[in-house]
N, C-alpha and C positions, 0 to 999 in steps of 0.2 A: 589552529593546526596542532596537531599532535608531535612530539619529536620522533624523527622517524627509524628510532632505537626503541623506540614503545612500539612489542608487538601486538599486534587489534585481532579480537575475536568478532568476526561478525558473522551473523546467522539469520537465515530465513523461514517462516513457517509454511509447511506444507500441509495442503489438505486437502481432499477431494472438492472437484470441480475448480479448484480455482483456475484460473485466465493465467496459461504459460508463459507469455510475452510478460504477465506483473512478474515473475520469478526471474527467466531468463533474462529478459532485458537487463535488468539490474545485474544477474550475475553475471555478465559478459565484464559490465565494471570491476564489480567486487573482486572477480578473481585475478585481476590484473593489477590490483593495490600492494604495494610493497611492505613486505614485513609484515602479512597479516593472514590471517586460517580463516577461509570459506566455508561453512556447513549450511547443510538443509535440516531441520529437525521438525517431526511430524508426531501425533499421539502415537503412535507405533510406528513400530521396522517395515511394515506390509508396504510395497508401491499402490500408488492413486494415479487417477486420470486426471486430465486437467480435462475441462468445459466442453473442452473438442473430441477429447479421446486421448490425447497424447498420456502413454504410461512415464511418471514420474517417480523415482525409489529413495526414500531419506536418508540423510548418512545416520541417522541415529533420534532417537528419542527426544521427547520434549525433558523428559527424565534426565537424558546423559549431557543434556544440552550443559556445558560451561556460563560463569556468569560472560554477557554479551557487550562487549562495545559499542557493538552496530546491530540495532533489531530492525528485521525488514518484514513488514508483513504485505502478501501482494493481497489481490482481491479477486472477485470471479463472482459467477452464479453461488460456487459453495462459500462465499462467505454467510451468506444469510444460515445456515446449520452452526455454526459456532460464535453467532452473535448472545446465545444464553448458555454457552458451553463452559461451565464453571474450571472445568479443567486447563480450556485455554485460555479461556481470559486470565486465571490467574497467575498462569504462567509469564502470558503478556504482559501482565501488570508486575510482576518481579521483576522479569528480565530490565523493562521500562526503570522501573527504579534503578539499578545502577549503572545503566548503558550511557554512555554518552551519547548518543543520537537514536531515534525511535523513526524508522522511516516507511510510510505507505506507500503505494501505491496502489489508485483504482479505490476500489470499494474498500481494500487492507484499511483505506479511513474507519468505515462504519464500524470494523473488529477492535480499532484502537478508542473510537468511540464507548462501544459498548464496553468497554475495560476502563472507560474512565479518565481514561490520557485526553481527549480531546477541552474539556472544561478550561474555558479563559483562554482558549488556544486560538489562532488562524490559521486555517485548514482550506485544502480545496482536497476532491473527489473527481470521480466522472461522472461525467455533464448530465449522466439518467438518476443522479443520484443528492446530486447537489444541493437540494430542497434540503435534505433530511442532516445537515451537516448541523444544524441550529437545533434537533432534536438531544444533539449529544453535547451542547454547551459549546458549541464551537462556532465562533465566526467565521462565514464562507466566503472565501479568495476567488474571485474570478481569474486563478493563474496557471499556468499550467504546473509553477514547482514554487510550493509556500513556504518558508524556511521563519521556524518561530521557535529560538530558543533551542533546547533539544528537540523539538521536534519538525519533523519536513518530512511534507506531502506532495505527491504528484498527482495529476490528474489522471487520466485512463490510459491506462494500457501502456502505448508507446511512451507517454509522458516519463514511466519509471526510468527510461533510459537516461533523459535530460535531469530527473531527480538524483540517480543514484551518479551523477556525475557532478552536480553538486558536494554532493555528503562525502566523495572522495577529495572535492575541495577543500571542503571541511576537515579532510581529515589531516591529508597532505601534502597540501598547497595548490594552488593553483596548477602551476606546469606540472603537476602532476596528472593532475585531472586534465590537463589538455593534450598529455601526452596518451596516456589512452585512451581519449576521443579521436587521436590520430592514426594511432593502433587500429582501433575499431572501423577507423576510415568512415565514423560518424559526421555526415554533411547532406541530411535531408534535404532530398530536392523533388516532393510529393508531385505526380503528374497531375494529383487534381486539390482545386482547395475547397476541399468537404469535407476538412477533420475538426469542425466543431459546430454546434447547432448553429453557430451566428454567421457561419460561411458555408452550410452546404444548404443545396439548392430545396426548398418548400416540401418536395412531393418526395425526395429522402430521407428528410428528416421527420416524416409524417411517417413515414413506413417504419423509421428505424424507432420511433417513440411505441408504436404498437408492434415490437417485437417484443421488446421491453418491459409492458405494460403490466403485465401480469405480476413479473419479477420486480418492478419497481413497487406496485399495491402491496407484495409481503415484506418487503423492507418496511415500507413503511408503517405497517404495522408492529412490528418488532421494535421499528425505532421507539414507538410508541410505549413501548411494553417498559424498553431500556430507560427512556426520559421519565418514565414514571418511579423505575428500581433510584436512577440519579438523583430525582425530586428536580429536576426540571421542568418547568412549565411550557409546553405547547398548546399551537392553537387545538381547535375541536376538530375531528375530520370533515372536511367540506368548508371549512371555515375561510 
């Protein structure tokens, strides 16, 4: 736990196409943490859409960005355009070096991946993605929120909420963190249980793997591209 006379800079990266709910969710947390400054920072000032269409606007540059306490990177369709994006990742991998906590959500794994953070690490993703977690030297958690060290992962989408409520545990205490779970009036009570491949029903999850399909083949080949830049060893494809 941090003392909580220590003000925290914590910040999220934005970019086209990413999955709103990896952004929002978390920031419904973040902005509720005491004694600490919220920002969105993106390669430029221009707003982006996220995956659906929702228009998203940065407070400011990856440039203007301060050094970070708290890096949150979410994920989405547009994570795969900045898995070889020298500009972000290296930003990624600064901020990562003096932040005290580095946190994903969703596919934000593969971005931290491809940046190098994920090596010797325990990591979980979302569940279309999960395979490719051992491409970036990472051992993969069947969890929904992996806490290793500085670093902590959630898994898809809504998972960030349960992640970034951690890291505020982390940051400043428990009843801290439960009190803006109270705030949030976060108390999941899903009308069906089909939020994971290993509880929804056969002919859903057959459908939702070939929506997928296509975007999971270019990950994994990019994974492939990244474990080769790392010198990490993968299997062959088909293998």
């Amino acid at each position: 736990m941090i003392p909580p006379e220590t003000h925290l800079q914590i910040g999220s990266l934005l970019f086209d196409g990413l999955d709103q709910i990896d952004l929002t969710g978390p920031f419904e947390v973040f902005a509720r943490i005491p004694n600490a400054t919220y920002r969105i920072y993106a390669k430029t000032a221009a707003p982006v859409r996220d995956v659906r269409g929702l228009r998203l606007t940065p407070d400011a540059t990856l440039a203007e960005a301060p050094p970070l306490d708290v890096l949150h990177v979410p994920g989405g369709f547009g994570q795969e355009a900045l898995m070889e994006d020298a500009e972000v990742l290296e930003w990624v991998r600064r901020q990562a070096g003096g932040a005290r906590l580095v946190f994903s959500v969703c596919t934000g794994a593969l971005i931290c991946g491809a940046a190098g953070l994920l090596v010797g690490r325990r990591a979980t993703t979302h569940w279309s993605a999960f395979h490719l977690l051992g491409f970036f030297g990472a051992t993969p958690v069947k969890a929904r929120v992996v806490v290793d060290g500085a670093m902590v992962s959630a898994a898809g989408v809504t998972a960030g909420i349960d992640g970034a409520l951690r890291v505020a545990a982390e940051l400043r205490g428990d009843a801290v963190a439960q009190a803006i779970q109270l705030g949030m009036e976060y108390a999941p009570e899903p009308p069906f249980d089909a939020g994971t491949p290993e509880t929804a029903p056969a002919a859903i999850l057959a459908e939702a793997r070939a929506l997928v399909r296509a975007i999971t083949a270019r990950r994994e080949a990019t994974a492939r591209h990244v474990a080769a830049r790392l010198g990490i060893a993968v299997p062959a494809a088909g293998a």
